[in-house]
KOLMAR-992401 format. One record per residue (C-alpha): residue number from 1; residue in three letters; y, z, x. Coordinates in nm, 3 decimals, decimal comma. Each point is the difference from the previous one (the first is absolute). Layout:
BEGIN
NUM_Ala_Y_Z_X
...
END
This chain:
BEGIN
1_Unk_0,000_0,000_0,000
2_Unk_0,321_-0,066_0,152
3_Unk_0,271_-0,121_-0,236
4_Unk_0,252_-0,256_0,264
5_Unk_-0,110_0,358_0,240
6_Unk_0,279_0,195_-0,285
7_Unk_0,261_-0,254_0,167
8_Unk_0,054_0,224_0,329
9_Unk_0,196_-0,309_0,171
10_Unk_0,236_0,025_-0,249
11_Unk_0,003_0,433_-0,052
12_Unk_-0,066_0,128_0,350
13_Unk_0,004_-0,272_0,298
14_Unk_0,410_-0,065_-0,065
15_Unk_0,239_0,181_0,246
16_Unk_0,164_0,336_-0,086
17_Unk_0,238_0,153_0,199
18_Unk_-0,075_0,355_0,081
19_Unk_0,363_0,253_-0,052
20_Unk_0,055_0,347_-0,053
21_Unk_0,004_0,033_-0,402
22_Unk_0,352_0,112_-0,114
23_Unk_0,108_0,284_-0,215
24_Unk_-0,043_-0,210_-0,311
25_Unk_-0,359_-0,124_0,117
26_Unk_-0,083_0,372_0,047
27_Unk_0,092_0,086_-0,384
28_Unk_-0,219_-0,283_-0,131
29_Unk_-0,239_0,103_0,151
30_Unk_-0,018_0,358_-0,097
31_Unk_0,080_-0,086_-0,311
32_Unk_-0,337_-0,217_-0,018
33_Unk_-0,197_0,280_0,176
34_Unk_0,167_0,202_-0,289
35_Unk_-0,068_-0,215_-0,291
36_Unk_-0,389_-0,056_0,123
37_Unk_-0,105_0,359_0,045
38_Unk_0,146_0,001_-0,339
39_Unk_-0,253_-0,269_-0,135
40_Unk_-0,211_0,117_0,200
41_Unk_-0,023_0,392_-0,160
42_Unk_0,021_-0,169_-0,382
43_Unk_-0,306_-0,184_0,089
44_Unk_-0,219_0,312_0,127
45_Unk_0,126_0,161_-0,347
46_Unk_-0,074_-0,251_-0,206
47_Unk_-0,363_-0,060_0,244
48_Unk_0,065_-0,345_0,065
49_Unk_-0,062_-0,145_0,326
50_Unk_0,247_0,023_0,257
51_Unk_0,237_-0,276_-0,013
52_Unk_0,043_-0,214_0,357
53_Unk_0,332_-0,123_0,085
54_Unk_0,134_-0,129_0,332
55_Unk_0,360_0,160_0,171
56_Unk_0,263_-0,287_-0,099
57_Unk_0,153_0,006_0,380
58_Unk_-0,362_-0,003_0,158
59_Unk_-0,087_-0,334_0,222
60_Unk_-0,319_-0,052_-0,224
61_Unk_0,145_0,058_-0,336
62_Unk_0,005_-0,378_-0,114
63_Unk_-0,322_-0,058_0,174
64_Unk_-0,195_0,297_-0,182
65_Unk_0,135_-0,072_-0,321
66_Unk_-0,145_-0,355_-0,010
67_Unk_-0,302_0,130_0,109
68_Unk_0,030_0,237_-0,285
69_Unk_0,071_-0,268_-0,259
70_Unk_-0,272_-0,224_0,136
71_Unk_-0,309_0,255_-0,052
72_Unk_0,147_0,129_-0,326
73_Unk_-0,009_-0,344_-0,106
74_Unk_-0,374_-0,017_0,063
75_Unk_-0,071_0,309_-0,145
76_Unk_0,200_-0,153_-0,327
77_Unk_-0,294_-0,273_0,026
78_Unk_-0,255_0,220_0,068
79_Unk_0,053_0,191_-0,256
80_Unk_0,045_-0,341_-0,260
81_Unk_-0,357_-0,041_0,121
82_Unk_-0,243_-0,038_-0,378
83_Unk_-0,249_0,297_0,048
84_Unk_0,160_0,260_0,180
85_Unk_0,020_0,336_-0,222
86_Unk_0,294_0,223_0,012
87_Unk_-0,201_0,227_0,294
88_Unk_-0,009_-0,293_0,229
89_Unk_0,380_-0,073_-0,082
90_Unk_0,083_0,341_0,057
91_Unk_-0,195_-0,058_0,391
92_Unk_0,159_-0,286_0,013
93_Unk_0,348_0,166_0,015
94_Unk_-0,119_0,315_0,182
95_Unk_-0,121_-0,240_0,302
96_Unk_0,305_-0,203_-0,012
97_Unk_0,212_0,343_0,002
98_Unk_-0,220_0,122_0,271
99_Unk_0,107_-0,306_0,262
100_Unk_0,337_-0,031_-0,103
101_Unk_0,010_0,365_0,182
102_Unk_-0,225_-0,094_0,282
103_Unk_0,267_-0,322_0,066
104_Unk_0,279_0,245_-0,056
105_Unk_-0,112_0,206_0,256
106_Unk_-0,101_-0,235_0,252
107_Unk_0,376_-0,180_-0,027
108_Unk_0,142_0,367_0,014
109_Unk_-0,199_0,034_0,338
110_Unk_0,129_-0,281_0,133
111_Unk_0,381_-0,020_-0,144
112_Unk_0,141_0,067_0,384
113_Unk_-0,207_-0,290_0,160
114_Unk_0,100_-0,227_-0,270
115_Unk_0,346_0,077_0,034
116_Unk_-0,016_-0,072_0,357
117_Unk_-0,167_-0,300_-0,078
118_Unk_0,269_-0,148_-0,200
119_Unk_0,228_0,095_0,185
120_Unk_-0,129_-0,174_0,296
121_Unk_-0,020_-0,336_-0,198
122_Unk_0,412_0,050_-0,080
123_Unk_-0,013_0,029_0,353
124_Unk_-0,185_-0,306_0,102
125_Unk_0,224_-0,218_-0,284
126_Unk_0,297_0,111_0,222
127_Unk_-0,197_-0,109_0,329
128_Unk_-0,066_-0,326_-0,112
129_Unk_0,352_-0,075_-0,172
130_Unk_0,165_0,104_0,372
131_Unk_0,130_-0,271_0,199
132_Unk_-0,181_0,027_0,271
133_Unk_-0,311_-0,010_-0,214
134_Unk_-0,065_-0,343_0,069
135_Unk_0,106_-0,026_0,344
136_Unk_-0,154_0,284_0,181
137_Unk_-0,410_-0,035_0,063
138_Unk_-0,016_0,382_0,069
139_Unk_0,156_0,062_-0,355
140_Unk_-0,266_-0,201_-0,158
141_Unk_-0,273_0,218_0,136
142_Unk_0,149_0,327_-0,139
143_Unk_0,054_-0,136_-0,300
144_Unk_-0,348_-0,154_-0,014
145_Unk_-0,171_0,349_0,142
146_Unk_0,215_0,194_-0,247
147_Unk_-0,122_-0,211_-0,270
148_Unk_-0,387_0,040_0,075
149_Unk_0,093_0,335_0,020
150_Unk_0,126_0,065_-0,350
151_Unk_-0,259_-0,262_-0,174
152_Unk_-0,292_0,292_0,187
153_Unk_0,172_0,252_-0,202
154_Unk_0,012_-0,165_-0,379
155_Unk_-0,346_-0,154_0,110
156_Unk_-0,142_0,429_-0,034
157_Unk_0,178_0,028_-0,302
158_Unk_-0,104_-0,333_-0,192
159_Unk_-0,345_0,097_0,124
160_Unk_-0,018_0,339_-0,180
161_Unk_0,186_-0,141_-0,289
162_Unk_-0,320_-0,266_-0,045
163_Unk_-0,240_0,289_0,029
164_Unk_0,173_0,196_-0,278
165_Unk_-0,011_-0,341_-0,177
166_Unk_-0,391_0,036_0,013
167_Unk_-0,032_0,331_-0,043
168_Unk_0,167_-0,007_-0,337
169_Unk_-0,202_-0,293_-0,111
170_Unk_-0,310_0,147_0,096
171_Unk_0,084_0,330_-0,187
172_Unk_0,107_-0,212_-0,315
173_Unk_-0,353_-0,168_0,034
174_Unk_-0,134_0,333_-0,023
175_Unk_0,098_0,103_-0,342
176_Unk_-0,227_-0,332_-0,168
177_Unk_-0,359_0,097_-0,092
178_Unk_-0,261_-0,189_0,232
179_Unk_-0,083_-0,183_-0,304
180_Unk_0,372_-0,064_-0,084
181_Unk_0,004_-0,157_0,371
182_Unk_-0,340_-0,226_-0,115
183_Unk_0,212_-0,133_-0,310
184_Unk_0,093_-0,329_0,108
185_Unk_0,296_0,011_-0,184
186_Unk_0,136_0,363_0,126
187_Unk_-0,068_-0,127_0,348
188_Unk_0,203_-0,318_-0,030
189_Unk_0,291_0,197_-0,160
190_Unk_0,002_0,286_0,249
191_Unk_0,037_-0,275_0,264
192_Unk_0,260_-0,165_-0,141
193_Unk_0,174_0,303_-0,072
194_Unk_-0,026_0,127_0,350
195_Unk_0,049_-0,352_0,176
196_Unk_0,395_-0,113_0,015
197_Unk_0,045_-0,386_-0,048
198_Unk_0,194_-0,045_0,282
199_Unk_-0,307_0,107_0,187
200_Unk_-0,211_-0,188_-0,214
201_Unk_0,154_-0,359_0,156
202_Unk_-0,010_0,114_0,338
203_Unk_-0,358_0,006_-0,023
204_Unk_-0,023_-0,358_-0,108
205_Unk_0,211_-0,096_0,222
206_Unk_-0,166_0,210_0,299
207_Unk_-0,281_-0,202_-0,123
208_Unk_0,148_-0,344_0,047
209_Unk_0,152_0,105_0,331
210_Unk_-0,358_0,122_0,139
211_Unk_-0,175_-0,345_-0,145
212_Unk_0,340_-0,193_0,141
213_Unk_-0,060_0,178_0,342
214_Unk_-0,369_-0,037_-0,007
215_Unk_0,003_-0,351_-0,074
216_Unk_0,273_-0,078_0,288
217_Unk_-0,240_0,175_0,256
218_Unk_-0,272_-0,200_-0,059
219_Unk_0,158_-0,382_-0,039
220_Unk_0,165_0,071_0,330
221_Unk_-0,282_0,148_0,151
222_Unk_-0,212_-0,309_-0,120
223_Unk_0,313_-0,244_0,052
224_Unk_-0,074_-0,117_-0,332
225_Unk_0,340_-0,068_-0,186
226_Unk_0,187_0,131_0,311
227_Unk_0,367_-0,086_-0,071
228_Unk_-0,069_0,068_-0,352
229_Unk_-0,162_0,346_0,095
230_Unk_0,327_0,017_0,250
231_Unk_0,265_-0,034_-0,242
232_Unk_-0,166_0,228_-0,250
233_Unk_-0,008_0,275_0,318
234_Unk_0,346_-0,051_0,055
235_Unk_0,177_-0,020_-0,297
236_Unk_-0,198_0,352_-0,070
237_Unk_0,122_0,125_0,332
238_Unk_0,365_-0,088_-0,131
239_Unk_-0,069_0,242_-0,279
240_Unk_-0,085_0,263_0,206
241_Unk_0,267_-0,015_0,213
242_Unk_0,251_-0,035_-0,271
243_Unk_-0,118_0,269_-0,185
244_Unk_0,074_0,266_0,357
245_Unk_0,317_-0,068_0,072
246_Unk_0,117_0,201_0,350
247_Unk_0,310_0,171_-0,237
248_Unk_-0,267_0,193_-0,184
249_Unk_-0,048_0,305_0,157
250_Unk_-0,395_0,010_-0,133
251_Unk_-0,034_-0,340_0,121
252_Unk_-0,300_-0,089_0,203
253_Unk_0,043_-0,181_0,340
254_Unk_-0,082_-0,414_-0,030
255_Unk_0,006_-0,108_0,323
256_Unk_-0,400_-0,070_-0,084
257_Unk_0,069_-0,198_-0,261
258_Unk_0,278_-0,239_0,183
259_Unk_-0,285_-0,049_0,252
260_Unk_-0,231_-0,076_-0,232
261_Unk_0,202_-0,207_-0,206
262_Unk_0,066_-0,258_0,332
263_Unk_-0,305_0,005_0,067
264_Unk_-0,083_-0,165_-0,381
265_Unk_0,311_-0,252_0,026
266_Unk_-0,136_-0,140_0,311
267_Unk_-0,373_-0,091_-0,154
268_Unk_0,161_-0,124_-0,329
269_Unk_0,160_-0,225_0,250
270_Unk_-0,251_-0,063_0,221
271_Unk_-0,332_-0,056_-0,183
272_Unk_-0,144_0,185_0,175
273_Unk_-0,350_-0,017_-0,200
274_Unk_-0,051_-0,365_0,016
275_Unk_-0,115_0,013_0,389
276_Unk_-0,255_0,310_-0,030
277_Unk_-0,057_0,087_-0,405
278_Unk_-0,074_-0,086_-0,305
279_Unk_0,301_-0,210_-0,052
280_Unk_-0,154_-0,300_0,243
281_Unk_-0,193_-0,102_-0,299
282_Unk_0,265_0,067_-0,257
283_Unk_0,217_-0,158_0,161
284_Unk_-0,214_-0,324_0,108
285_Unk_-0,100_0,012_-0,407
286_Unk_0,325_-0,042_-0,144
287_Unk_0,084_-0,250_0,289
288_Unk_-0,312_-0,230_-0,159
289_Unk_0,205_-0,055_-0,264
290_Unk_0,304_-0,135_0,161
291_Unk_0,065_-0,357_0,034
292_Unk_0,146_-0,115_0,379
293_Unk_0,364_-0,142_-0,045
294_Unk_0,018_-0,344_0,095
END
């Protein structure tokens, strides 16, 4: 399950400066802290479950909330499932309770490092909008090593976030019946409940990129359809390089790629696998067919 990964490029890699809070950011705050305990006493007298809420000011707040929305959303469908009795709905909402406070925790943990974090990536968006960015070989380096850096640290956190993301499907399996789980129709339903669209075409197209990548390999390993199999390579290579550009600080390095993609231009040009493949005989085929200008 992860729904576009809760949109973290969007809610947690984008710079934030890190400054002392003023007076006034001091009073919102306490007045939130104020407010929650609040909500937070009604709900132990009235024995409902502890409502979880995220500090407005904290570096994670946008992040967790979608995170938040996203698995309350699947409860929502999880819950719409035909066959589930009021118990299991019940479960269904005590699970979903139970990891919004494991993920509150876990963000709570780590509120300093991702503060830092963020921080460091307004810091690398002045590096690279400096003058001298451009000129200076040594900047490049710190900016590149400072980059790898900071993409190590969201790396932990986007890796404990996915766990969670299992976790809480796992425990929402857990409330079916094994013979709710054997119902064909439950089974279907819980998946699509628990799988977000988004994810849902990346599969597909994972799927066409493996076969596309597969298929590539071979002709060019059996020169059959090499400048075919060549262009195919590259244009895909283009893709992958567009899609990491260097501004991004979570962008992977491409240098293997640019490699690579010479390497394809020059058999699409040569033809390469009419001298030692499959493409001698393809090639003399199609020839059979020509008629000899006059």
């Amino acid at each position: 399950y992860t729904p576009g990964e809760h949109n973290w490029r969007q809610l947690l890699a984008t710079p934030r400066e890190n400054v002392p809070p003023t007076a006034a950011d001091s009073s919102k705050h306490a007045k939130w802290e104020h407010e929650y305990k609040a909500r937070v006493a009604d709900a132990a007298k009235k024995h409902e479950p502890t409502p979880v809420e995220f500090p407005p000011d904290s570096p994670y707040h946008d992040w967790a909330n979608q995170i938040a929305i996203d698995w309350r959303a699947v409860a929502q469908k999880v819950k719409g499932i035909s066959g589930l009795t009021d118990v299991q709905k019940d479960q269904v909402d005590k699970v979903l309770h139970t990891k919004l406070h494991e993920m509150s925790d876990y963000l709570a943990s780590q509120a300093e490092d991702i503060a830092a974090y963020r921080h460091d990536l307004w810091r690398l968006q002045n590096w690279r909008d400096a003058p001298e960015a451009a000129s200076l070989p040594f900047y490049q380096e710190r900016i590149a090593t400072k980059a790898s850096d900071a993409n190590g640290q969201l790396q932990t956190w986007l890796t404990q976030v996915q766990t969670l993301d299992a976790d809480y499907v796992a425990g929402l399996d857990h409330v079916f019946t094994p013979e709710q789980r054997n119902e064909a129709a439950i089974a279907t339903a819980f998946r699509e409940a628990v799988t977000d669209p988004h994810q849902a075409r990346l599969n597909t197209l994972n799927v066409g990129v493996t076969i596309l990548i597969i298929g590539v390999g071979a002709c060019l390993l059996l020169g059959l359809f090499t400048r075919l199999a060549a262009i195919a390579g590259a244009v895909f290579l283009l893709g992958v390089i567009a899609s990491q550009p260097f501004w991004l600080s979570d962008a992977l390095p491409t240098m293997p790629q640019y490699i690579e993609l010479a390497a394809l231009l020059v058999l699409a040009a040569t033809g390469a696998g009419r001298w030692f493949g499959l493409d001698y005989f393809t090639y003399s085929f199609f020839n059979r067919f020509r008629r000899p200008r006059t």
